[in-house]
N, C-alpha and C positions, 0 to 999 in steps of 0.2 A: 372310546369304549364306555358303557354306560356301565355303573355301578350296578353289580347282579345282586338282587333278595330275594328270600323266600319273605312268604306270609302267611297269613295264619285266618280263614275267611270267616271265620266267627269275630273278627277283631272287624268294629265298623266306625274305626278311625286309622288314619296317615299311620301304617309305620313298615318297618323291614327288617328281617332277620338276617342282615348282610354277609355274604361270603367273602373270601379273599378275591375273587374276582375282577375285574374292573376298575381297577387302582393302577398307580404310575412307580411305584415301589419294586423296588428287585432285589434281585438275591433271596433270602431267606426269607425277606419281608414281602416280595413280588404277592399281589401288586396293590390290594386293597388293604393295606395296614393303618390300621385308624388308630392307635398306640403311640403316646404321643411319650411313651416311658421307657419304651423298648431298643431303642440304641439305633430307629432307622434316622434318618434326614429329615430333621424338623419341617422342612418345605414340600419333601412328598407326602409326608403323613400331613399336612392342612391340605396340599391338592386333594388327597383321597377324601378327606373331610370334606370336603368344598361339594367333593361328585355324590357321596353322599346325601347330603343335602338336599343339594339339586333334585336328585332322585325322589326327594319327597315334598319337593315345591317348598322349602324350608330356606328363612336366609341363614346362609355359611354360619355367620355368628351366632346364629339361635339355634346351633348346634351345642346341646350342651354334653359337659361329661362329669367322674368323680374321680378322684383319688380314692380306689377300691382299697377293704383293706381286709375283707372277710370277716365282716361284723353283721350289727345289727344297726344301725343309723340311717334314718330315714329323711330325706333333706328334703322341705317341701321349697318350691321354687315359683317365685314371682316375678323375675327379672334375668336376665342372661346375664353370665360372666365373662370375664376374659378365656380364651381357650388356655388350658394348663392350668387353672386356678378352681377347679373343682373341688367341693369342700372334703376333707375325711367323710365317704359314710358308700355305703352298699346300695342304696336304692334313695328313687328321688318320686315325688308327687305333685302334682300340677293341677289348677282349675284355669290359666291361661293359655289362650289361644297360641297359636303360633313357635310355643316352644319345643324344643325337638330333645327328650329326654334320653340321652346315650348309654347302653353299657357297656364296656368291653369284656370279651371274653375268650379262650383256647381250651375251653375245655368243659370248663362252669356253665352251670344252667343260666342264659338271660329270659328272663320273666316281664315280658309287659302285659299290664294291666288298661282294662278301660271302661266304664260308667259312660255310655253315652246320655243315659239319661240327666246323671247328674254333669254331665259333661267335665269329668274328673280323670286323669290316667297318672299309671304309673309305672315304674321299670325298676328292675331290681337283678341285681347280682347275684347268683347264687350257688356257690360251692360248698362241698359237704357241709364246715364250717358253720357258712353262715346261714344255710339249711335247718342245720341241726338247731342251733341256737337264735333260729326264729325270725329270719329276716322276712320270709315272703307273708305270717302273720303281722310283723309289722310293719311292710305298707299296704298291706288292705288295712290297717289299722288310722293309716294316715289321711288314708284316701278318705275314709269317712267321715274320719274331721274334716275334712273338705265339701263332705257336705254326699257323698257314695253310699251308696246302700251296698252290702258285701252281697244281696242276691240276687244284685243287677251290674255286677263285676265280672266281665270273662279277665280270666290271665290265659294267656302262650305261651306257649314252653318252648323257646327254639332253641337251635343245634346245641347238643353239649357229649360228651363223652357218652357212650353209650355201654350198658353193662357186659357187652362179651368184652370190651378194650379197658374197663377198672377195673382192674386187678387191685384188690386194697389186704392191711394187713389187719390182723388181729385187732392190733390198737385201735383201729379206726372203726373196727366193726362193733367194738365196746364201748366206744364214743358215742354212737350212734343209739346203739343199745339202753347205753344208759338213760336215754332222754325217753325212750319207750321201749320196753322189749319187745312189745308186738311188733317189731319193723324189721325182728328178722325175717321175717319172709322178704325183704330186697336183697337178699345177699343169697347168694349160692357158692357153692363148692370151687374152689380155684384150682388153676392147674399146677399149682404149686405146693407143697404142704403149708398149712399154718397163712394159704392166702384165701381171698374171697373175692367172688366178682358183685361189684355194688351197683344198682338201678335208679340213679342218681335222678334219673327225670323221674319214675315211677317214684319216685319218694315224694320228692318234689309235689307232684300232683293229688299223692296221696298229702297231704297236709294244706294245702288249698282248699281240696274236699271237705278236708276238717275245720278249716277255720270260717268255712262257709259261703266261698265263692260260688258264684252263681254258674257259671259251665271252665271248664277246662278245655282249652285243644294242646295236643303235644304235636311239635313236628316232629317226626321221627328221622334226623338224621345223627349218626356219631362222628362227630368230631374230630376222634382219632384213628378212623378208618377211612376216611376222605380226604385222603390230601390234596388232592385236586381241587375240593372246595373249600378245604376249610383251614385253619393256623390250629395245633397243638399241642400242648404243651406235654400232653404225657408219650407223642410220638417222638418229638423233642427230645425227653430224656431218653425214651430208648432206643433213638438214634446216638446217643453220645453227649447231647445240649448242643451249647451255641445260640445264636440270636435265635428271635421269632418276631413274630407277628403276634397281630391281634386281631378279630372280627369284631364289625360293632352290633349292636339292635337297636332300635331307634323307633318311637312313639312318639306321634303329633296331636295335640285335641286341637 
């Protein structure tokens, strides 16, 4: 079974917005768990890495990934590591061919980036967190020190939580706030007292816009209303917890 991805057709370079699909993983992780943190079988989760790959004419090893931590650290990358030895940081940037920039995600916005002109890309992790406090400005930030122009950079926005399924509380919505109040217009009325529903991608892309990206495409899938295709963490919790999964995304220059 071949690794299944969405894409993103303004992106006119190698990459996939990978589902759980087409992996060798079971149980909770079934079957395309690229998570190499999550408690499945070190050995299914590199075969899934391996089909990955493949899927993008990429070798296995230049499959890269991070130690996500919901910051702001932007890791630019010249060379491939060992797999599991990804540096602490939320987002990576490239001007080499051949590397395959990973992020994992359940629920968080994955953001790749790409400059064909300058022949520059990047991927980045993005949860309220490290939304709020600036990650996706700082790898278009990075990217240009590579040599990108920010008005010739598309980012993609693939699968992440979608605002009827984030339910978020107070605290978070004056977290958010605080960095801009014009952003509540992303939050609506929850169906709980004292909760909110948050438009994690709309956010997202609204600050793209702002920091000067050159087009935006979202895909529109939620994350925690597809189980069928996708791993998530906040279905996860309200089913009880227990393991999970992870989906990857993955850019090639």
């Amino acid at each position: 079974m071949t690794a299944e991805a969405l894409t993103a057709d303004r992106l006119s370079v190698r990459h996939g917005f990978f589902t759980r699909r087409g992996g060798v993983s079971e149980g909770p992780y079934a079957s395309l768990n690229c998570s190499l943190s999550g408690g499945d079988q070190r050995e299914a989760v590199l075969q899934n890495r391996t089909r990955v790959a493949q899927a993008l004419d990429l070798a296995p090893d230049h499959l890269l990934g991070l130690t996500q931590v919901h910051g702001t650290e932007v890791w630019p990358v010249y060379a491939p590591w060992a797999v599991g030895d990804g540096p602490h940081a939320d987002a990576m940037v490239s001007d080499q061919p051949g590397l395959g920039l990973g992020i994992i995600t359940a629920d968080c916005a994955p953001v790749l980036f790409a400059d064909p002109v300058a022949g520059v890309i990047g991927a980045a992790h993005a949860g309220w967190r490290g939304a709020v406090a600036g990650i996706l400005e700082a790898t278009l930030v990075a990217m240009v020190g590579l040599g990108a122009r920010a008005q010739h950079v598309t980012a993609a926005i693939g699968p992440c939580i979608g605002q009827e399924s984030y339910e978020v509380s107070a605290d978070l919505r004056a977290a958010v706030l605080a960095h801009n109040e014009a952003d509540a217009h992303f939050f609506t009325t929850g169906q709980r007292e004292d909760r909110w529903q948050f438009d994690l991608c709309g956010y997202c892309a609204a600050r793209l816009q702002a920091a000067g990206v050159g087009q935006t495409q979202v895909l529109q899938a939620d994350t925690a209303a597809d189980a069928d295709r996708f791993f998530s963490h906040r279905r996860r919790t309200l089913a009880g917890g227990g393991p999970i999964g992870h989906q990857i995304s993955v850019i090639v220059l």
